[in-house]
C-alpha angles and dihedrals in degrees: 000000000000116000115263115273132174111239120019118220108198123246105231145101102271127157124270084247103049116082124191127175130175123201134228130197089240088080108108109261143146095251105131123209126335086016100055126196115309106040117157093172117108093182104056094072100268121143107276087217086058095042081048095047088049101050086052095049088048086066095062096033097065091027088241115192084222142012104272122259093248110204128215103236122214105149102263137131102240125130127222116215095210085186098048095062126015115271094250117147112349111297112221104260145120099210142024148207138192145164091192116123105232103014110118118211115207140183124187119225140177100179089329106116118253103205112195118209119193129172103236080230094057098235099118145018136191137190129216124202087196105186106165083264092062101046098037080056097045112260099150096051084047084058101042088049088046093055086061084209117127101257094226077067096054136085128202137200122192114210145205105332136152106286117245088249092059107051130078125174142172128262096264090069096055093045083056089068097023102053087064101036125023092198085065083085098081087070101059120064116194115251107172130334114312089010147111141170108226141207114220089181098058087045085052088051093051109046086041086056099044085049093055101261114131110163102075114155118173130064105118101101122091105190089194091058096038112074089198088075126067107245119197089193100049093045114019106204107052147091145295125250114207127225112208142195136170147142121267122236118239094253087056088060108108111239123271 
């Protein structure tokens, strides 16, 4: 288990042009109890003046070149064109896409999977919010069509999740996967009767793979296990951290 941080910078190829960035509720905000201190969610019971605080402070704290287009989650598979209308509100989505230099995609997670999409060429990035609901429908191949980039051109990193030793669910969850796709076994291990403990990691793999994806770092994080995450699961009642990617503008490049 890797020592608490503040902000987590994914370990992957990705282009020079291409910037992600994860939170952590170990960033210094104005969130009180049981939303300390770093909450981004506005849907979990926080103050809205502290959400607010927060999101302005994320600006400065990652040096983003915009406020990020904040989504509103409801574990669908719907994908949100930040480049086709202006990023006004939160859209009602569950992933987004761009090719826009400087506009910063975001999805908020508390054991839920981020799943972060970049064309090996920088042109375009996408963002995946991947419940079990979302990637048994089909969330991350809605993402990887809407990039309109081969797949064999794309690289993925999966973020902060609850680990396969953390979550158990119901057999309704893994009939969810199963049912499809009989290899999706292999990702589920009995626990008592009825229930399984899962690996949303391995299911990612697989549906990115299956879908023509092959480069997938990630997968390392457990935010159950890892007090530094909010985990819905592990608290109940708390925030939302936010996983973020984006391509930097020119004038972000460092200089040569």
């Amino acid at each position: 288990m890797s020592a608490p941080r503040e902000i987590v910078i994914p370990n992957w190829p990705a282009p020079a042009g291409v910037r992600a960035a994860v939170t952590t509720r170990r960033l210094p905000g104005t969130s009180q109890p049981p939303f300390d201190t770093f909450n981004l969610g506005t849907r979990c019971g926080d103050a809205p003046a502290a959400v607010e605080a927060n999101r302005a402070a994320l600006v400065d704290a990652l040096s983003l070149p915009s406020s990020p287009c904040w989504l509103r989650q409801v574990h669908s598979t719907v994908v949100f064109d930040a480049d086709a209308p202006p990023c006004d509100g939160e859209p009602e989505a569950d992933a987004a896409v761009t090719r826009t230099p400087g506009r910063v995609l975001a999805v908020l997670t508390a054991d839920c999977l981020p799943v972060l999409l970049c064309a090996d060429d920088g042109s375009a990035v996408g963002i995946a919010h991947a419940g079990w609901r979302g990637l048994a429908g089909g969330v991350i191949e809605a993402t990887v069509a809407k990039l309109g980039i081969a797949p064999a051109s794309l690289i993925a990193w999966l973020g902060p999740a609850i680990g396969p030793r953390s979550y158990e669910v119901g057999d309704e969850v893994r009939a969810a996967f199963v049912d499809a796709d009989e290899g999706a076994s292999a990702a589920f291990a009995a626990t008592r009767p009825g229930h399984w403990l899962c690996d949303l990691y391995a299911l990612a793999r697989r549906r990115l793979a299956a879908c023509g994806v092959r480069r997938v770092r990630g997968g390392e994080l457990d935010t159950y296990a890892q007090p530094e995450f909010y985990s819905y699961r592990r608290d109940g009642r708390t925030g939302r951290f936010a996983s973020l990617i984006w391509i930097a503008p020119p004038t972000h490049f460092p200089p040569i």
